[in-house]
C-alpha positions, 0 to 999 in steps of 0.5 A: 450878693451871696454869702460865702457857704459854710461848711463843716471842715474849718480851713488848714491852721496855716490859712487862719494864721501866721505859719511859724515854721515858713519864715522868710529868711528876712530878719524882720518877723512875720505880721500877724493879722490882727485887723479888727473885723471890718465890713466889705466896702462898696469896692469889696475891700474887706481891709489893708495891709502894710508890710515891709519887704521879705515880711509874710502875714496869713490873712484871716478870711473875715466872712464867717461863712467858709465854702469847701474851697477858698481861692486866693489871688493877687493882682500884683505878685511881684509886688505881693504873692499869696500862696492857697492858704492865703499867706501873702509875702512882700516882694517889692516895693508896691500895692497889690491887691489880694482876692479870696473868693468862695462860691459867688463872694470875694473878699478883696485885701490891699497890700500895701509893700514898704522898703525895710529899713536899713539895718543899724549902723555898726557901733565900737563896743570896746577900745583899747591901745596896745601894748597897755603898760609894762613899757619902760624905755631909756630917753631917746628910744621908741615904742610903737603903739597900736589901736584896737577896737571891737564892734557890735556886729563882730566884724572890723572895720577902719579906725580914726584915731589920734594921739597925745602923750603926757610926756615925751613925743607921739607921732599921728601914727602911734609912734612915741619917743621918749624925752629926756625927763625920766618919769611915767607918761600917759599915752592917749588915743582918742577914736573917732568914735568918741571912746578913749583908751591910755597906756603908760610907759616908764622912762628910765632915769639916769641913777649913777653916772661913773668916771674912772679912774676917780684919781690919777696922779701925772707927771706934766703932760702926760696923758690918762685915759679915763671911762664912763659907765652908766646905770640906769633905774630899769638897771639897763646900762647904756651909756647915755650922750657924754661930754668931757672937761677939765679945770686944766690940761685938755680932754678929747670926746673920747676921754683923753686927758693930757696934764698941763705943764703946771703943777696942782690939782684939775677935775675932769667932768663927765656930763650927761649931754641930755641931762643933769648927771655928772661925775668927776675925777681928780688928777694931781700933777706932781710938782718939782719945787720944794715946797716948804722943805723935804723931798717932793719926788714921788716914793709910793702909789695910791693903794685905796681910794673911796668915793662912797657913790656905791652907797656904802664904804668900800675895801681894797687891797687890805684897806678896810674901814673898821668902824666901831661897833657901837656906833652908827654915825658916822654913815654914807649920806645922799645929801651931799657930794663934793662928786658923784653922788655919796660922802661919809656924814659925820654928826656932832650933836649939840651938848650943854656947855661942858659936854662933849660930842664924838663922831669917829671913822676908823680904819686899817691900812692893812700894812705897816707903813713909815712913809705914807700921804693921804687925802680927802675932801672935807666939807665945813657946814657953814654953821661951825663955831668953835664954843669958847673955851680957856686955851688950856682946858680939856674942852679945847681940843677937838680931833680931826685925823689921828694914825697909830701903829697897833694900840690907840694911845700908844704901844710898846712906846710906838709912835701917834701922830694927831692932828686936832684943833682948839679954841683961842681967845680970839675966836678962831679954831687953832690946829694943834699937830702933836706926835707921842711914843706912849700917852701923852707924852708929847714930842716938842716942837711938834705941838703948833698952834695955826690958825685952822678953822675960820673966816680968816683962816685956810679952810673955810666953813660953808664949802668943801676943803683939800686935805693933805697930809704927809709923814716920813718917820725919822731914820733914828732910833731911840731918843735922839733930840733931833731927827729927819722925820717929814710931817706936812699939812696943806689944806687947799693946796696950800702948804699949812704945816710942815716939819722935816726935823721930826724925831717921831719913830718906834722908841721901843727897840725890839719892834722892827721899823717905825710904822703906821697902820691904824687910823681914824678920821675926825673923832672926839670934839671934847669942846662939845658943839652949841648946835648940831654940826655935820661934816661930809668927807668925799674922795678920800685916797690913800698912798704908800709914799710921797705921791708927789706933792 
């Protein structure tokens, strides 16, 4: 065997190794020869080659002689091709063997040509579920929610998802309903691919739910239409799914009343059919019985009523709530509402025995008035106890509503009226009705004592309670010993006091008319409280005249 013949040129530096700029467009790189020097085997193979398809290496002669002129061959170029400076490219699958010959010596290379393998799987780099937040519904809408993914090799392809909520309902498509329990939920979507992506979704809740008119006095089966309106958290004001009752007469789906034929007082209830929220109005039907003496025909119309579910006290025509300035109880209160949702919160601190407690709402009609009913809700914590005192000493007297004319105690010698409470030896609290025309001169007969406050008594701690009063100055001017003035209490629609032989009117001759204006409710409670007592007043209304009762 002779060796190749060496010359003085060297090869091109293609044919010694691996072209950089002649890549195949394969993405795996070109091999490189890096097989260790071997001798030539008795077959003449001088060493082998494995590759993958598209893959090229530049193969290094290994004889160290060169000739002038190197010729390269495969057996095989569809499995493996070699071009004159002996790079070899991988085309198929295969074995192919490459030859080098110069002069009497070849050198013979096995070509080995695997399949590449398979390029990796496209991979969810990120997952998310739109819209991400900001959705605020009201119970029973929808949102629909959607999948959102993005891949490793930038392309898109089909999700897996499925979802679940915290709250509410979702379909397997994306689709959530919204419960009737307000909140904020979690949607959840859960891919295929192992990734978790949240979005969350506020649903309103029903704040205010609101019937009008809130009062409404009918004559026996006559009808009123009354209204809902609703407001939301989100402040949207869809009404929501309403149904109507009434303790008496009959109301329709779409709110109209009819007054049964007996005479009292009925509530007609608004409810939320998904919900809690209610709201009431109340309704008097008038009664044509004289109930304790006096007129019972309605002379006047209601000019101001408050419910307090606003959260504030409230004003109408000229009617305003004075208030003291010096003093911040009492206050409109969320804990307690014989309806709606706000009362007035009256607090008496508890004093040592001998002191005494104030908790004071005034308030101005805004006109004078010598005929004139009003009426509220009064609710008696449980824990009232009247503290014990002698009948006749200050700390008896404790006030419940008074009502003037410009001047507290008295001006120019017009007429008071108050109704207060005291304490007797039997342990009950007394109510005291008194009129005057200056300060303390009281007007005999109208300083009664009845049993007022108490478990034997009409108005019961622990609960709400009616209250009613009327007054009619007399006709009379002057002193005279006997007048027709009208002064009635009920207290749970119960007739509790009542006069119609008053002689309560302006004694001063030069001012025109006996009239009222000024009032305030509760007041002082000169007996004091052994602990803290807290009384909630609700709606409360006010009329220019006998309304009926």
């Amino acid at each position: 065997m002779f060796p190749l013949k060496r010359y003085a040129f060297a090869l091109p530096l293609c044919a010694l190794a691996a072209c950089g700029s002649d890549r195949s467009v394969n993405p795996v790189v070109d091999k490189v020869d890096a097989v260790n020097d071997a001798g030539i085997t008795s077959a003449g193979v001088v060493a082998s080659y494995t590759l993958e398809v598209g893959q090229r290496v530049t193969i290094k002669p290994r004889t160290t002689t060169r000739t002038s002129r190197l010729r390269w061959n495969s057996n095989n170029a569809d499995v493996a091709s070699v071009n004159s400076t002996g790079t070899v490219t991988a085309n198929s699958t295969g074995t192919a063997t490459v030859t080098v010959r110069g002069g009497w010596v070849a050198e013979h290379y096995t070509v080995v040509v695997t399949a590449p393998a398979p390029p990796p799987a496209p991979t969810v780099t990120a997952f998310t579920l739109q819209p991400a937040a900001g959705v605020s519904l009201l119970p029973g809408q929808t949102q629909q929610f959607a999948p959102a993914a993005t891949w490793s090799d930038g392309q898109q392809y089909p999700l897996s998802v499925t979802y679940s909520a915290t709250g509410g309902t979702i379909s397997s498509t994306g689709l959530f309903t919204a419960g009737t329990t307000a909140g904020r939920f979690s949607m959840i979507a859960t891919c295929a691919c192992g990734l978790v992506a949240t979005s969350t979704v506020d649903v309103a809740q029903l704040t205010t739910l609101r019937i009008s008119p809130k009062t409404v006095s009918l004559a026996a089966g006559a009808t009123q239409q009354f209204a809902t309106t609703a407001l939301w958290s989100t402040g949207a004001t869809t009404l929501p799914p309403i149904s109507y009752s009434a303790t008496g007469g009959t109301v329709t789906s779409a709110g109209v009343y009819t007054a049964p034929s007996t005479a009292g007082t009925y509530r007609v209830i608004v409810a939320h059919t998904n919900g809690s929220a209610r709201d009431t109005a109340v309704v008097t039907v008038g009664d044509t019985t004289n109930n304790g003496g006096g007129t019972t025909t309605p002379s006047g119309s209601m000019f101001f009523s408050d419910d307090f579910d606003n959260g504030q006290r409230n004003s109408a025509n000229g009617f305003v709530w004075a208030g003291i300035p010096t003093q911040t109880n009492p206050r409109i209160s969320n804990e307690m509402a014989f309806s709606g949702t706000h009362s007035m919160r009256f607090q008496f601190n508890a004093t040592a025995f001998g002191g005494q407690a104030w908790s004071e709402e005034r308030f101005d009609m805004g006109r004078y008035l010598s005929e004139l009913a009003f009426e509220y809700m009064l609710y008696v914590p449980a824990n009232f106890k009247h503290r014990d005192a002698p009948l006749n000493s200050a700390g008896t007297n404790n006030k419940f509503f008074s009502l003037w004319r410009d001047q507290y105690g008295g001006d120019k010698g017009s007429w008071e009226i108050s109704v207060g409470w005291v304490r007797t030896n039997d342990l009950e609290s007394y109510a005291l009705f008194h009129s005057t025309r200056s300060i303390h001169n009281w007007i005999a007969p109208f300083d009664q004592r009845d049993k007022f406050i108490g478990s034997n008594t009409p108005m019961k701690p622990g609960q709400w309670n009616r209250i009613r009063f009327y007054v009619k100055a007399s006709t009379y001017r002057g002193t005279l010993p006997t007048g027709d003035g009208i002064m009635k209490m009920w207290i749970n629609n119960t007739l509790f006091f009542s006069t119609t032989t008053g002689n309560f009117n302006n004694f001063d001759p030069s001012l025109v008319g006996t009239t009222l204006r000024l009032g305030y409710l509760m007041g002082y409670a000169n007996s004091g409280f052994d602990e803290t007592t807290v009384f909630f007043i609700d709606a409360i209304k006010f009329y220019s005249g006998n309304p009926g009762w």
